[in-house]
PAVOMI-954322 format. One record per residue (C-alpha): residue in three letters; x, y, z. Coordinates in steps of 0.02 Angstrom, whole numbers, plus 50000, padded with zeros to 5 digits. Layout:
AlaXYZ...
END
This chain:
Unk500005000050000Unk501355013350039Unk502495007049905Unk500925013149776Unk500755026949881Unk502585032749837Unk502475026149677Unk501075035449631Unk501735052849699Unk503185051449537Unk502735043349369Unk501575031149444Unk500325047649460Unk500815055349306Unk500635039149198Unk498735039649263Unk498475058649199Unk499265053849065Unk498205040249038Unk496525049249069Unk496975062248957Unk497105049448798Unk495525040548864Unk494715059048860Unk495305061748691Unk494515047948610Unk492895050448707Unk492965069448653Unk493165063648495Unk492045046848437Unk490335057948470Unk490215075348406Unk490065068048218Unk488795057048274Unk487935069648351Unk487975083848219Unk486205090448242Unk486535097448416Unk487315114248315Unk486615111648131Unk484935100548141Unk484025114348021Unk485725113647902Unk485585092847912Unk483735094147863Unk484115105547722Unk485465098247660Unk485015078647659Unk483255084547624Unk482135076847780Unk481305081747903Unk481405083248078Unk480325065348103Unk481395056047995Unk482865062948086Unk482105058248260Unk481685042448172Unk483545041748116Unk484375043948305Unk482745031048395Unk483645016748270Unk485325021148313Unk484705022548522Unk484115003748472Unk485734999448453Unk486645008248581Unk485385003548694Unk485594983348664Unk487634984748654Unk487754993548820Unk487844976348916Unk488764966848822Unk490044982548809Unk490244978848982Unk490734960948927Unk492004964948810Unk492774975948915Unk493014962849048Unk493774949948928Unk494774959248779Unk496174974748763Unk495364992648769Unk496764997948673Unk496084988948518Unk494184991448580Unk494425008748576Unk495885010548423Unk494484999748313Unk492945010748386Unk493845026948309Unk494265022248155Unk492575011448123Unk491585029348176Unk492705038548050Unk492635029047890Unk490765029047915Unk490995048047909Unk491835048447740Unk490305039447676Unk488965051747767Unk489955065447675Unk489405060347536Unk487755064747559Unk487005048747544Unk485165042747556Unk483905041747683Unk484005021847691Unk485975024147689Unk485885037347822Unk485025024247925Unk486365011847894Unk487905023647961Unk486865028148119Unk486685010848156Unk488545005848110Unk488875022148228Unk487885016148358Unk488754999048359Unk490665005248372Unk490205019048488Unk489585009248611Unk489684990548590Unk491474993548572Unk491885009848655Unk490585013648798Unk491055002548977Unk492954999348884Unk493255015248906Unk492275021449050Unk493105006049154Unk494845013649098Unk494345029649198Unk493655021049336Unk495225009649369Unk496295025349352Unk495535033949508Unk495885031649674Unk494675030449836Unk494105049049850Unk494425053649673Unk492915046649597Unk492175063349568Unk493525071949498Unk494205060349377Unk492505057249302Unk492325075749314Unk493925080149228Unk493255064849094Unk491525071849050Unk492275089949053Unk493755084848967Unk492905077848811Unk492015095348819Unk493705104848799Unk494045089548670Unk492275091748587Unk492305112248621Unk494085115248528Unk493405103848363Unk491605113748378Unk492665130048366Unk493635119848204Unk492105115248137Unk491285132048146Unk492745140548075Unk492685128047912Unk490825131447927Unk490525150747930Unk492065152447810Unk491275142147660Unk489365148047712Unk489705165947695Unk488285178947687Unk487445171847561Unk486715155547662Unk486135146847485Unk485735129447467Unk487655125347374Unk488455134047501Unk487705126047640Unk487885107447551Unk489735111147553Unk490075120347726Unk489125103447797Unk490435093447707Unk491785101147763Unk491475099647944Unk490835081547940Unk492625078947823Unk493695087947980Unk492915075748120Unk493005061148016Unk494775064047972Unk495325067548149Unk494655052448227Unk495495041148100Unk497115052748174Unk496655047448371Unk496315029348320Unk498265027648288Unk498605038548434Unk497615026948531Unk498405010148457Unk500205017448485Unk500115025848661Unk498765017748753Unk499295003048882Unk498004987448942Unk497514982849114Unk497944965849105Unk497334962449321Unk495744968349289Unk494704955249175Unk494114940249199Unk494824925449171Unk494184909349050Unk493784900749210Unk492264911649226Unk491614905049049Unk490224918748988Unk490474929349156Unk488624919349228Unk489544920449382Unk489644940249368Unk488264944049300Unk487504935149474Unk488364946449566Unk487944962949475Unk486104957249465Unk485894954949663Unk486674973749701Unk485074982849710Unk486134999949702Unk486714996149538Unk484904996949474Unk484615013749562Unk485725018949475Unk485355015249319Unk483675026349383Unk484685040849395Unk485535040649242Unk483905040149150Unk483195052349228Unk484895065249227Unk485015056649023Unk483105060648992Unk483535080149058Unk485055081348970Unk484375074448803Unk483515092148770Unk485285099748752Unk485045090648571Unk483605100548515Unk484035118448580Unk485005122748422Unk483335118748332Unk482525128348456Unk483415143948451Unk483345144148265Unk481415140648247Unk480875147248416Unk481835161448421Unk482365165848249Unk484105166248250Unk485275162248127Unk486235143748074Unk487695153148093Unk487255163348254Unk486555145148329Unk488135136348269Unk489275151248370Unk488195148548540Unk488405130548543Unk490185130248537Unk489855143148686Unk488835129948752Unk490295115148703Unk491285126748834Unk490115125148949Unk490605107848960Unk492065109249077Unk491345120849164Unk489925110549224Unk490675093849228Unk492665096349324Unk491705109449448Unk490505098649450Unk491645084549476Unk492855092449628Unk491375100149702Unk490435081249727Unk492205077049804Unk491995091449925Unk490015092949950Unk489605074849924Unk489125067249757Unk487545066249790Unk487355080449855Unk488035091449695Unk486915078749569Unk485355084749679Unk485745102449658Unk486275098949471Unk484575091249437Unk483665101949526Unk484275118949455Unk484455109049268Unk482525105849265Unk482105122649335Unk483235132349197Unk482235119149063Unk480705126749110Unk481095143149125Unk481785141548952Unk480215135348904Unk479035150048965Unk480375164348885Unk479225178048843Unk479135181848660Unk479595199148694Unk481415191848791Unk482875203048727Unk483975187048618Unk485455191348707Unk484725186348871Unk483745172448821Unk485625165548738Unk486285169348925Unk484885160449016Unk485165145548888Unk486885144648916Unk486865143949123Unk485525128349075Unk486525119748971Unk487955124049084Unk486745113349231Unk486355098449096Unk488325096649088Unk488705096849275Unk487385082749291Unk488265073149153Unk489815074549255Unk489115069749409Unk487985054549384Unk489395041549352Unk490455047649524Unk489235037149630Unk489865019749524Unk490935018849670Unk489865020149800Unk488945003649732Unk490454994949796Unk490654983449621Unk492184969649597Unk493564975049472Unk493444960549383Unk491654964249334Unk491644981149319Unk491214980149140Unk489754972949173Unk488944982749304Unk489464999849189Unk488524989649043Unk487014987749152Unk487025004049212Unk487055008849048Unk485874997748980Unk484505007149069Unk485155022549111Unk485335027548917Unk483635022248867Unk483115039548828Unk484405040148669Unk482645029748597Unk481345036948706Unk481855054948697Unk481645058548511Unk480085050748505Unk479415061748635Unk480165074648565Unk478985071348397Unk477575066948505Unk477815084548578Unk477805092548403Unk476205082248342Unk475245087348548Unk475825105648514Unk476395110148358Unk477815118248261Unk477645134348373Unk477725123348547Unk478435107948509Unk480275112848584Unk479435122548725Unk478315107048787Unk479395093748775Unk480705103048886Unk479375105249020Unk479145085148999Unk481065082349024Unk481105093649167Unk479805082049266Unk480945067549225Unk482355077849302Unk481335079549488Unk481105061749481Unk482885060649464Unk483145070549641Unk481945057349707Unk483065043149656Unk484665051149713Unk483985054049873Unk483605035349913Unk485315031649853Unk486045043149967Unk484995035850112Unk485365016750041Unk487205021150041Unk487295032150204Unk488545044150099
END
């Protein structure tokens, strides 16, 4: 114990930094292509010529598909390398990018969300959140996965600023149909190209954890699995995730909303939402140091709280609000959806899970704490059809912020289940 101790004072600590910070790259990096419509949904509609159902259509397929590989992600991860989990994740996400630059069909569109899904999470998701789990010690739970989910924001906030650049420079003033057709290309062309670029980063410089995994003795990991099922916490918080997931979902939608809703411009939206990727860090390593300091679930309870309140207050913006305030009140919301995102995982520890099946339990976790990625778009439709173009955004925010004060309920039995 005091031989890690010392060790971990020299290189033993900064080979774990080092560490987190390539984990945080590729995380940073395998989901802002994927997720392309949270600063140019209108542009996407526009440019591959659907519409907003067939594009919530589009991402409820692809959250099929995450949603069934989160558990057995958490079984890969236990048995095989995450260098080559995540190195093959990267590159897989990538090439699929080349092709959606093309501009390809609806039915084809389909196809690279659902190869999309698969590599970012059957191959990626518990791999890669186990790496960051292993890497912190007792009492650093909260900042570690706070400097991982605010991390990937610096990660996903510096390409946004790329992207917007390459974006705003071939869009010009004149905003027609050709322009916009190639300014789209160009972005989805720079993300694509870099994460082929941090897939060999990743093969070269990332290491294995050879202890942690199981072993063949444990055949298909039935004994594990046991184990996981019987921790009632582990459940709970899967609870908490979907309800913090369900809230944070709506970040998605608001560059939609602030172009349709409140008129302003692809290029104006595209410029507040890298503001917003900023917001990222912000939210989730404050976030993250604070639960260290305040109690984890303390900080989620006040991030879940104040996140559903913002929602709503969002949603009831007179139509006379000033846009430069209602971009401000925006950004301190999304600023709230991003500290929960860096909270919610902290508590993993607290569920008091074996190493050796750590996979597994992230995989269940995840299994139901990321339903909403197919139960959020199709509320959001159902939201559209119940109150039309003009309040579509504005109810279905309201909805997610209920979800979000079921959340606090959640957290609060997990605090009293855990005695934090």
């Amino acid at each position: 114990m005091n031989s890690n101790a010392v060790k971990d004072n020299g290189k033993g600590r900064l080979s774990r930094y080092f560490q987190l910070f390539l984990v945080v790259v590729a995380a940073g990096s395998i989901f802002p292509l994927i997720y392309l419509r949270h600063g140019y949904e209108v542009t996407i509609l526009e440019v591959f010529n659907i519409e907003l159902s067939q594009l919530n259509t589009i991402f409820s397929v692809m959250g099929i598909v995450t949603v069934i590989g989160y558990f057995p992600s958490g079984y890969l991860s236990d048995r095989f390398s995450a260098k080559w989990l995540l190195s093959i994740s990267l590159f897989m996400t990538g090439l699929m990018g080349l092709w959606f630059a093309q501009i390809p069909s609806y039915a084809n569109i389909i196809i690279i969300y659902i190869v999309w899904g698969f590599f970012s999470i059957f191959t990626f998701w518990s791999a890669h959140l186990k790496l960051v789990k292993l890497l912190s010690h007792s009492g650093e739970e909260g900042r570690f996965f706070g400097m991982w989910d605010g991390g990937r924001g610096v990660v996903e906030a510096s390409l946004a600023m790329f992207a917007l650049f390459i974006f705003s420079n071939i869009m010009g003033e004149s905003g027609n149909a050709d322009n916009s057709r190639q300014a789209l290309v160009g972005v989805i062309y720079m993300y694509s190209i870099f994460l082929l670029f941090v897939a060999v980063l990743v093969a070269i410089f990332v290491k294995d954890d050879k202890k942690a995994k199981m072993t063949k003795g444990d055949g298909f990991g039935l004994s594990g699995l046991k184990e996981i099922s019987a921790n009632k916490l582990i459940f709970l918080m899967g609870g908490i995730i979907f309800m913090g997931y369900s809230v944070f979902w709506t970040f998605r939608t608001m560059s939609g909303f602030m172009q349709n809703s409140l008129g302003a411009t692809a290029v104006t939206v595209a410029g507040i939402m890298v503001v917003a990727q900023w917001m990222r860090p912000v939210g989730g390593i404050l976030g993250g140091f604070l639960a260290d300091k305040l109690g984890k679930s303390n900080v989620i309870i006040g991030a879940l709280t104040t996140g559903s309140i913002l929602l709503i207050v969002v949603a009831f913006l007179p139509a006379n609000t000033p846009i430069n305030l209602a971009f401000v009140i925006i950004l301190v919301c999304i600023t709230f959806l991003w500290a929960i995102r860096g909270t919610y995982w902290s508590i993993l520890g607290d569920c008091k899970v074996n190493n050796k099946v750590m996979g597994l339990a992230i995989g269940l976790v995840s299994l139901i704490g990321y339903l909403p990625d197919i139960f959020s778009p199709m509320i959001n439709t159902l939201s559209f059809r119940l109150f039309g173009s003009q309040w579509g955004h504005n109810g279905y925010f309201i909805i997610s912020a209920v979800f979000g004060f079921l959340g606090v309920g959640l957290v609060i039995l997990f605090k009293k289940l855990t005695k934090e």
